[in-house]
C-alpha angles and dihedrals in degrees: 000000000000116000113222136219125185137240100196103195124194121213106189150149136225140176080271092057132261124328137187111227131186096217093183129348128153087260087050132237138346143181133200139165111257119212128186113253103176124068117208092249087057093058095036089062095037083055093052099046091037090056101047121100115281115267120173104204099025110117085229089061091053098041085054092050094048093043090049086061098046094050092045087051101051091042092059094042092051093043096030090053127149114319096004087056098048087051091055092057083041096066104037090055082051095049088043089060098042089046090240129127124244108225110206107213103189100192111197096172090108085056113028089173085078097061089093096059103098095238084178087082093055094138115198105217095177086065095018089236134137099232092203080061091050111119100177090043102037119194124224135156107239129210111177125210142185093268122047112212127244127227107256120232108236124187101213146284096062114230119228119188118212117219108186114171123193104163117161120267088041132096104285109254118193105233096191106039085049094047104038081053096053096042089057099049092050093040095090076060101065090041086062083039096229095118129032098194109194126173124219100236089214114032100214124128097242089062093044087061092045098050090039078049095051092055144346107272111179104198118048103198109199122190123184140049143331142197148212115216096198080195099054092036074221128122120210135201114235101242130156133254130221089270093042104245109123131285124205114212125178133230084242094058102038087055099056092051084047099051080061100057096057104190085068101097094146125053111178114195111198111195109218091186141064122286109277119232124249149312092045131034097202098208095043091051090043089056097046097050090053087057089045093052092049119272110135090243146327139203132226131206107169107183136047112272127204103265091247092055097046092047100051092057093045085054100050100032091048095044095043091051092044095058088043118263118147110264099247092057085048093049093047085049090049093048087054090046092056089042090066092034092062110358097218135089111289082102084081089052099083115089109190116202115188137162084194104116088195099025096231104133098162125048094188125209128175126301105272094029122129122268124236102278127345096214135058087258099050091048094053096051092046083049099056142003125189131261 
């Protein structure tokens, strides 16, 4: 197994402007003036084209692949600049030397108004990598809290609980045909008994706390919409009520019922509508609220991908994490893997939260084996332990 080491990079603004700083890597510290190098407009079109069906020959499809490089690449060279960007190399030529991976850990909380830039692209032009692909150097955004999570201890298979929401005055979603395809593509999955994949029949939120307070389930797998409210600065997911009309429930909320069921560590959030226009990102803020409130880590994807290109994620991120690999290296494989699924762009799609320094959420044991504690108590000091 690879060691790790970590490259902690601060992204943060002052009365002087935004800088880049390297907060801890194995080299040391650094420090850069960040400029902005991506107008809205910019974002706004890359969105658009990223988010259209995959079509190999269309001039769309191209003008979204080339645009995806040139943003990437002026993203790294405007947050990789100067000092910051020598001890970069610096520290993937020394993890390169010791066999350990370098986890980037990109922090925005000192400029939220950065969260939009689609920092999956970052392209390292020095190396002509995609760092977001990047198994050896994973990529994360970071938010760091009080606590650092523990690995849990997990006797195998791994439980994964389905939210599909389909309530009226939204964009129709098509609860069977999603489900019957994920659970077909997962199902290899519970005949090698890694993953158990099981679907709330309502998806309420009522039933999701029933069904987190029957048993501990590790992965919680939501398909459907989400919304910015401008007013209330607060994203929400789109669930249903008891009489089936929608629900909205925020980040903020969500979080707070999920710190209380312990075995959650993953929360995916699958977009089955269109990208949504600036200031908020729903699903991204979303994502990022759950972390802040306290889940180990969550995944975005906040537009509707081609099935293939959605399955094939779900496949690779779910096996890989099953068989216990930390959950940054999982999301990069899962990246390559839709790359070569769909050569397009959806790879960029998948934004990955954690509060995991070193991205292990599951620490597996045999099936039948204890889980970490028995009582409140035990849980919560398997759950956390303090700096």
């Amino acid at each position: 197994m690879l060691r790790h080491t970590g490259f902690d990079l601060l992204i943060e603004k002052n009365e002087d402007g935004y800088f880049s700083r390297v907060m801890d890597s194995p080299a040391g510290t650094a420090a850069a003036v960040f400029r902005l190098p991506v107008a809205v407009g910019e974002l706004e079109a890359f969105a658009r084209a990223a988010s259209s069906p995959y079509r190999p020959n269309s001039h769309q499809f191209e003008t979204a692949r080339r645009t995806a490089r040139e943003l990437g690449t002026r993203l790294f060279d405007a947050t990789f600049v100067g000092e910051v960007g020598a001890m970069l190399h610096r520290c993937m030529d020394l993890a390169y030397q010791q066999a350990s991976r370098l986890r980037v850990r990109l922090a925005l909380s000192e400029a939220p108004e950065l969260v939009r830039l689609p920092w999956e692209t970052l392209f390292n032009h020095l190396r002509d990598e995609s760092m977001a692909l990047s198994a050896h150097a994973p990529l994360s955004r970071y938010i760091e809290l009080s606590h650092v999570v523990r690995p849990l201890r997990v006797p195998q298979p791994l439980r994964m609980l389905v939210v599909i929401a389909d309530p009226p005055g939204y964009p129709p979603v098509e609860v069977q045909r999603e489900w019957l395809a994920l659970l077909d593509t997962l199902d290899v999955l519970g005949k090698q008994q890694q993953l158990i994949v099981e679907r709330i029949a309502r998806p309420t939120l009522f039933e999701l706390q029933r069904r987190l307070r029957e048993q501990p389930y590790h992965i919680v797998h939501f398909v459907g919409h989400a919304l910015y409210n401008a007013q209330s600065a607060e994203s929400f997911l789109v669930f249903e009520d008891e009489q089936g009309r929608g629900r909205l429930v925020s980040g903020t909320h969500l979080a707070s019922m999920l710190r209380d069921h312990f075995s959650v560590r993953l929360m995916a959030l699958h977009s089955c509508g269109a990208w949504q226009p600036l200031p908020r990102e729903p699903f991204t803020h979303i994502a990022y609220n759950l972390v802040k409130g306290g889940l180990a880590s969550a995944i975005a994807l906040p537009y509707e991908l081609t099935d293939r290109a959605a399955l094939s994620f779900s496949y690779e991120l779910y096996s890989r994490l099953a068989t216990g690999e930390p959950v940054d290296v999982a999301t990069a494989e899962a990246r390559r893997t839709m790359l070569a699924d769909t050569p397009g762009v959806e790879w960029c799609a998948p934004v990955l939260i954690s509060r995991v320094p070193e991205g292990q959420l599951f620490e597996l044991a045999p099936a039948g084996s204890t889980p970490h504690g028995s009582s409140a108590a035990e849980r919560y000091a398997a759950y956390h332990r303090p700096r």
